[in-house]
C-alpha positions in Angstrom: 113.0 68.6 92.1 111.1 69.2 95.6 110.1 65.7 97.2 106.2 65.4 97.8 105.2 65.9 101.5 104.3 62.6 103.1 102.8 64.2 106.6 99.3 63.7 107.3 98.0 65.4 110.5 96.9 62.6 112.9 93.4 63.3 114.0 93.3 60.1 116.6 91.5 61.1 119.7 92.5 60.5 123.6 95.9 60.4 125.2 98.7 58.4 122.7 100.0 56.3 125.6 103.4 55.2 123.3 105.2 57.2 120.6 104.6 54.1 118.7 101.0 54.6 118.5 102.0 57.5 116.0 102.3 56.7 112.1 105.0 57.0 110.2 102.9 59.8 108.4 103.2 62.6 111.0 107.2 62.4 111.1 109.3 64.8 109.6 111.6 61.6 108.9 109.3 59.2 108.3 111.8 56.5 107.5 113.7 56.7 110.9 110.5 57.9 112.9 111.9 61.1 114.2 110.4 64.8 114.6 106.9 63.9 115.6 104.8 66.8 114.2 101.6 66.5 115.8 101.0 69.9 116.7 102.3 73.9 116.5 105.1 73.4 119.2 106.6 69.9 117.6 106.8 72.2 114.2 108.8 75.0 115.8 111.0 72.0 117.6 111.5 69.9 114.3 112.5 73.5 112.7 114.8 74.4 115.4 116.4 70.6 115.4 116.7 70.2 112.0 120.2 70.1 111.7 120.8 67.8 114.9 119.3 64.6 113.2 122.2 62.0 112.1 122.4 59.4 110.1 120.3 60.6 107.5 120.6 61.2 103.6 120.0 64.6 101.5 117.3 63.0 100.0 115.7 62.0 103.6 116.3 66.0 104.7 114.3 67.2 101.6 111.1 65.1 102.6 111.5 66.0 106.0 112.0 69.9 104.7 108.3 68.9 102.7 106.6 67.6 105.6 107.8 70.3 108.1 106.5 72.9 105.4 103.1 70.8 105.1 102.4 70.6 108.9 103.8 74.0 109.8 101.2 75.1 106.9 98.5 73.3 108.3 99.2 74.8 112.1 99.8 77.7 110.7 103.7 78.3 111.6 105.7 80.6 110.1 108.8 79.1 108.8 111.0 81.7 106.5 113.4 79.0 105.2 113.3 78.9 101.5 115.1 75.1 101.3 116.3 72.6 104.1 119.5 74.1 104.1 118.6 76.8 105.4 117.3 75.5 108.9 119.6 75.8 111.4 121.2 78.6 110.4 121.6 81.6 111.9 119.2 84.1 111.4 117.0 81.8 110.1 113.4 81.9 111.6 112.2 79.0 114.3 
């Protein structure tokens, strides 16, 4: 069963002066904090790294494959991956 996306876009104002000012919300990994996507290029960068982030479980890659597919939705990216296995490969669209 597909995990439930967690991302929320962040819609705070002004410069963000620390990376720690983010929530976990706008993560791809929200658990370790990493793949910021706050906008179209952080999408197309959390797509194209996908496969570089260690330490994390199946079950962390699947919510991360959610919220990727929720923010690249919402800033309207194009991602032709049908399941988080397939980022990363080749041929695959970033």
């Amino acid at each position: 069963m597909a995990k439930r996306a967690t991302w929320k876009p962040h819609e705070k104002h002004g410069k963000l002066t620390e990376r720690s000012d983010l929530p976990d919300s706008v993560f791809a990994f929200p658990k370790q904090r990493s793949e910021p996507l706050t906008d179209a290029k952080h999408v197309r960068n959390a797509v194209a790294r996908f496969d570089q982030v260690e330490d994390v479980s199946d079950e962390d890659r699947e919510q991360a494959f959610a919220n990727i597919k929720k923010a690249a939705r919402h800033y309207d990216v194009e991602i032709s991956a049908k399941t988080w296995r397939d980022l990363g490969k080749p041929g695959s669209k970033k």
